[in-house]
N, C-alpha and C positions, 0 to 999 in steps of 0.2 A: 447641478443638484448638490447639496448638502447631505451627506452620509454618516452617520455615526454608528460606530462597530463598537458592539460589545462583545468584549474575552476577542481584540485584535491579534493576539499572539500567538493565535492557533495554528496549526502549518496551513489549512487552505485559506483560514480569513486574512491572513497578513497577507500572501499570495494577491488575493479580490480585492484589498484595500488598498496595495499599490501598483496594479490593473486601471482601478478606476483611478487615480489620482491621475496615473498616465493619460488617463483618456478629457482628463479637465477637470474633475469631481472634487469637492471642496468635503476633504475625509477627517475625520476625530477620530478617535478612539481609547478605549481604556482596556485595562485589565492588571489583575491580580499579580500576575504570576505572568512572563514574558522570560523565555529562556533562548540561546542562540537553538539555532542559526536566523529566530524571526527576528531576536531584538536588536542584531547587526542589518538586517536588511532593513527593518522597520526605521533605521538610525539613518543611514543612509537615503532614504526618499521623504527625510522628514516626517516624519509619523510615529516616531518613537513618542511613549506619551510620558509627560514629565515625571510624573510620579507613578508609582503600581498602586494599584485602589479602582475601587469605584466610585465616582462623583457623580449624583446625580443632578448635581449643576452645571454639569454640562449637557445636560436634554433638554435644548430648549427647543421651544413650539414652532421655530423657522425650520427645525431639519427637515428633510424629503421623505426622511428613512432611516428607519432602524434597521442594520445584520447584526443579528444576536446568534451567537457561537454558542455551541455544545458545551461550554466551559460553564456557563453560568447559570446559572441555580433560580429558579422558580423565584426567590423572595432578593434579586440582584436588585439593589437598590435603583441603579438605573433604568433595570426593565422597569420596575412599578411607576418610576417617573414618567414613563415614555407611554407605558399604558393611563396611565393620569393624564397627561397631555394630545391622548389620540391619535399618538403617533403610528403610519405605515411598520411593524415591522415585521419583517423579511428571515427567516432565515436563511445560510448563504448558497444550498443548493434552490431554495425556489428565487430568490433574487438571480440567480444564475441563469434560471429558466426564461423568467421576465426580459433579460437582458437577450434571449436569443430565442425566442417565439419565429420570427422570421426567416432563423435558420435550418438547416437538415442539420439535424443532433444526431450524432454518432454516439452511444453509451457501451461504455464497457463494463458489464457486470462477471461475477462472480466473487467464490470465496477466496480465491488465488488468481494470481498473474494479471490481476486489476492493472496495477501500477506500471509492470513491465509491458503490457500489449500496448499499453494505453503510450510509454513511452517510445517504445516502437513503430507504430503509428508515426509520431509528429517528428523521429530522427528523420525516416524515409519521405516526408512531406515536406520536410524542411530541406531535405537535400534536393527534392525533384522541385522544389519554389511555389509547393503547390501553397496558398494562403490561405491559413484554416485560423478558427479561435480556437482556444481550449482551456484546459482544469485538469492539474493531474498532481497528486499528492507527494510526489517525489521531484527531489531536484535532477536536473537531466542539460548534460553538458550540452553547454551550444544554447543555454536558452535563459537569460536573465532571472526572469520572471515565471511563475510556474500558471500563471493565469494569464490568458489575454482576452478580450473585448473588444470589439471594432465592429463597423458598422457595414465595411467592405466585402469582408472574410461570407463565401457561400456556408461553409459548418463549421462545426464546432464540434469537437472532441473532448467527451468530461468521461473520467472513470468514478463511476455509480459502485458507490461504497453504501453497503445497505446495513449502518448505523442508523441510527436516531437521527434527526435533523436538527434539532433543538428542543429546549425543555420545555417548549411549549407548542410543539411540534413533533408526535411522536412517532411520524411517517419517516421509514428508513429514504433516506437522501437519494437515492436511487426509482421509488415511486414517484419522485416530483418532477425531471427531467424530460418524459413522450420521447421515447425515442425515435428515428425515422430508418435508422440500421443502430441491430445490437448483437451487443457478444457476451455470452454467457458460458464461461472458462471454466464452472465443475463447485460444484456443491461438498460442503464439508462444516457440521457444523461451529458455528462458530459467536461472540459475544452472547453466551452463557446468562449475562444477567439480565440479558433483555429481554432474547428471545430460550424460554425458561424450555423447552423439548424442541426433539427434531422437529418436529411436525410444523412447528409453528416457526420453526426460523426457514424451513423449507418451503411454506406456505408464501412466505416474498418475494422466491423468488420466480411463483407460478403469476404474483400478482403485477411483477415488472414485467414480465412479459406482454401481461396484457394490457401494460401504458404504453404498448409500442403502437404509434401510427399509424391506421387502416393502411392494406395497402406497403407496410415497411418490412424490413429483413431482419429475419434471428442468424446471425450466426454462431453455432454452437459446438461445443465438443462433445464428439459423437464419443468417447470415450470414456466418459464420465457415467458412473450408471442412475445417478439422480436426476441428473437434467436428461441422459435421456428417456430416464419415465415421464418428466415432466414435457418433453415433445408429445409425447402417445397421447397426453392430456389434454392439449392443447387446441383451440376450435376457431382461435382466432385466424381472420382473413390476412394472413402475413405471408412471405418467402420463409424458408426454413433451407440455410447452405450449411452441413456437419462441415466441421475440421478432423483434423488428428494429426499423429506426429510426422511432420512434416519427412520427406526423405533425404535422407544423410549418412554420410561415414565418417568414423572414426580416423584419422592417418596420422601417425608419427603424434598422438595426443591431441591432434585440432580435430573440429567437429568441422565436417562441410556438408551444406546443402548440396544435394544434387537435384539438379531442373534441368531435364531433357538429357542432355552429355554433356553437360556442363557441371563442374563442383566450382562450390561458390565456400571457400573458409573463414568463418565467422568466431566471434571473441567469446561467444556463450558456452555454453555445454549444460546436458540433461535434459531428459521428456521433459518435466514441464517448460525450458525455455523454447525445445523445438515445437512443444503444442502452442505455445505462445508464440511462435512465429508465423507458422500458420495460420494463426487468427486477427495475427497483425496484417497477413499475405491478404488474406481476403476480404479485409476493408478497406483496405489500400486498393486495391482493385476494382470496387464496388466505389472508391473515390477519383477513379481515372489515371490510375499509378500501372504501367504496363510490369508483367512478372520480372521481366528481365533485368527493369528499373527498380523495379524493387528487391533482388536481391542482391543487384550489386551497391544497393544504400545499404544493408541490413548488412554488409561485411564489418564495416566501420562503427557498428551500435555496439555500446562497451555494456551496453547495460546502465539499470537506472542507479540512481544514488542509493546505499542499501541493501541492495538486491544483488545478490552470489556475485558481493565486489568484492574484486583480487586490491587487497592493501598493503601487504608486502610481500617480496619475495627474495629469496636464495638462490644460490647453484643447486642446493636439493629441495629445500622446501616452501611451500605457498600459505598462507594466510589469507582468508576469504571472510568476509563481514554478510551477514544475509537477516534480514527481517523477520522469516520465520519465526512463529510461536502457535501456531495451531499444530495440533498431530497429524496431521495429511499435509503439512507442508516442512515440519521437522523431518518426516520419515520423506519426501521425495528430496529433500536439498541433501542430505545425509547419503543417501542411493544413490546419486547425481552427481557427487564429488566420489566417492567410490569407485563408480563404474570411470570416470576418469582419470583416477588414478591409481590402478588398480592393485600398483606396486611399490605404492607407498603408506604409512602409518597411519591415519586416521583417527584425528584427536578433538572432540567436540567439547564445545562448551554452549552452555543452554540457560537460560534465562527463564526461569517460571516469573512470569511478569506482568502479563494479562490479567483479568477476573476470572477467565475462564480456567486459566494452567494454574491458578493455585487454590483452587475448588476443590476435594478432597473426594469426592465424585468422577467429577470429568479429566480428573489427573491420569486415571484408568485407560483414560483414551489413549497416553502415550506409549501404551505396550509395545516394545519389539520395535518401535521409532527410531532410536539408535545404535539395531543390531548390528549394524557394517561397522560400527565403528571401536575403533581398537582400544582407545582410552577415553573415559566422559568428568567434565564437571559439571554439575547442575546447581544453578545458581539461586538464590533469591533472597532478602531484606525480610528477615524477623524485624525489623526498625517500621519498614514499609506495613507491615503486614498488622503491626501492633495501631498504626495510626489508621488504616481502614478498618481497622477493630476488626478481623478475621479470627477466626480461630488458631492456633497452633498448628503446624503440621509436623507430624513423626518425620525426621527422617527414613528408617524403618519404610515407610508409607511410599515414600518416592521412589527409593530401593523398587521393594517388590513392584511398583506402577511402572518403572519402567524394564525392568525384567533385565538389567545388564550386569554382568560379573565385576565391572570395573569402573565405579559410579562415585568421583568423590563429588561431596557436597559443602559449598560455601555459603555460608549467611549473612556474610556482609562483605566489605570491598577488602579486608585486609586479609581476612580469609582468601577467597576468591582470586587474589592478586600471586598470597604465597603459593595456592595449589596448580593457578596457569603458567605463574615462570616456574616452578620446578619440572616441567614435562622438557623432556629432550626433540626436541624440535628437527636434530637431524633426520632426512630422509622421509621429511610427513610433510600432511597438509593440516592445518588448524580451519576451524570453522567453528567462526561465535557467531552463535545463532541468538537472536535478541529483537523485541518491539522494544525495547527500553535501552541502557546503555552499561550494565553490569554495574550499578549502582556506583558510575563514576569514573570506570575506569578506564585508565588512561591508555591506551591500545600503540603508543607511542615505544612501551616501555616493553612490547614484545618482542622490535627491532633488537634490544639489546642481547636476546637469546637465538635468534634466527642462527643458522648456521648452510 
């Protein structure tokens, strides 16, 4: 088949475009804007595309198929060629679906721990040989390619991100999948521009449920108190297995599972990783993975690319990188390094960077988010903010929204740069919290103050 990707540089589409090349697929693609880590791997499997642009001379009437990416705009020169020409196109979770109708789809929903259960999951499958396909939006040691497709594989493993699908497709990416087992990790809400009140961003995730397979399994955290309203609600003929946090102790600073009498010492720490393992625990099992097998896989998971990763450390202090940027996941990564280290400094920096975290509205959400912690920067791009044409935000505004006594604020990288190396680093842990990447900066250059 003949494939053409449009806005290939997205972290899942580049992922699916060099899945299928592997699998024999004769792939094109374009886009705009192509930043690492996809335009190093896109370079690498050939498919880097010569120029950034859009060409709709390259839609011609032989392709199979259009995947049209979240990136590109209603009036993409390409899409209107391809729709001129009649062409299939796909966005890349229902091409995803297409491509695994015949398999048992395992989906991982919710507003948190998507990425992590999902790569928890495939560390411990990979280790017991069990052969699955999957989709999972983070890169995860041990594994080339974040997409696989094969024709052998009995499931398939995708974590159901309930975005938008594409701009011509405005079913969140998670309704398009049927699940046949799902997990649903806890409601919080979240993209703001999409879904405009609770109600209606909650409402998707009453409606994934009900794309799951007559006959198939919710597993859910029983912990959460939206989803479980959204169990009481629920009429469909499925299994329903709760989770919660898994059982464990704290010793000498490691976190260990205990299963039976047995403690099993693993690289994570905090409720949401041990609710996330849990949930990893029980479709692993529900996949033929014995407990015992799986918790001596789940010693050795360091955790996904992103997500509460340790990237440097000292005799006294640690440095932790985490993806957070909602308010229910700023305030558990914050609580979570804390309670782990309970006797040392606690130094956050924060990234308003989203649509939602620099809304002057749902900023409010982050009250009392960062109360553990002993000193904060809060970051974000007056630059950025002027080309999505936003409004200004007071400082003043951010202050009082996050309610902390010791709150400086950066507005650009140079800013930003002087207020993180001036912090004394002895005796703490640092934790930049960020979906973005603190508008450039170089996380190399913290080495130099570590002590």
């Amino acid at each position: 088949m003949k494939i053409h990707f449009i806005a290939i540089g997205g972290s899942a589409m580049h992922n699916l475009a060099i899945a299928l090349k592997l699998k024999g697929f004769l792939i094109s693609g374009s886009d705009d804007i192509i930043r690492e880590p996809s335009k190093s791997r896109l370079a690498k499997y050939s498919l880097l595309p010569e120029s950034e642009g859009w060409f709709p001379e390259k839609i011609k009437k032989d392709l199979d198929a259009i995947v049209l990416g979240m990136h590109a705009k209603k009036d993409n020169p390409e899409l209107l060629e391809a729709k001129k020409n009649g062409l299939k196109i796909y966005s890349y979770p229902e091409f995803i679906f297409e491509m695994s109708k015949d398999k048992l789809r395992v989906v991982i929903g919710g507003s948190h721990g998507k990425t992590s259960i999902t790569s928890m999951i495939l560390h411990v499958l990979n280790i017991q040989n069990i052969e699955t396909d999957f989709m999972v939006g983070a890169q995860l040691s041990g594994f080339d390619v974040m997409v696989k497709l094969s024709k052998k594989s009995k499931f398939i493993v995708l974590e159901g991100d309930e975005y938008l699908s594409s701009v011509i497709d405005p079913r969140p990416k998670f309704h398009l999948y049927k699940p046949n087992f799902a997990v649903l990790s806890g409601i919080a809400w979240d993209h703001i521009n999409v879904f405009k009140t609770f109600e209606d961003y909650y409402n998707q995730f009453k409606i994934f449920i009900e794309t799951i397979e007559d006959n198939g399994i919710l597993v859910y955290n029983s912990n959460d108190i939206h989803v479980s309203n959204i169990i009481k609600s629920i009429k469909k003929k499925i299994k329903m297995i709760p989770y919660s946090i898994i059982k464990n102790e704290i010793i000498n600073g490691i976190t260990n599972i205990r299963f039976e009498r047995d403690l099993f010492p693993i690289q994570l720490f905090g409720k949401h990783n041990l609710e996330n393992i849990s949930a990893a625990c029980q479709i692993c099992t529900l996949m033929g993975v014995e407990k015992i097998d799986f918790f001596n896989a789940i010693k050795t998971f360091k955790g996904a690319d992103n997500r509460l990763e340790l990237i440097y450390k000292s005799n006294s202090s640690f440095v932790y990188k985490d993806f957070a940027h909602s308010p229910s996941k700023v305030k558990a990564t914050v609580n979570a390094v804390k309670l782990q280290y309970p006797n040392k400094k606690l130094i956050v920096a924060f990234e308003l960077h989203t649509y939602s975290s620099l809304n002057p509205v749902f900023i409010k959400k982050y009250r009392n988010t960062l109360k553990n912690a002993d000193d904060c920067v809060i970051s974000f791009s007056e630059k950025n903010m002027k080309i999505k044409r936003f409004k200004p935000i007071a400082h003043e505004l951010i202050i009082n929204a996050f309610n902390h006594q010791k709150i400086n604020i950066a507005t650009d990288l140079i800013s930003f740069e002087q207020i993180l190396l001036s912090f004394d680093l002895s005796n703490s842990v640092l934790l930049l919290m960020s979906s973005g990447n603190f508008n450039g900066f170089d996380y190399k250059k913290i080495k130099k103050i570590l002590k």
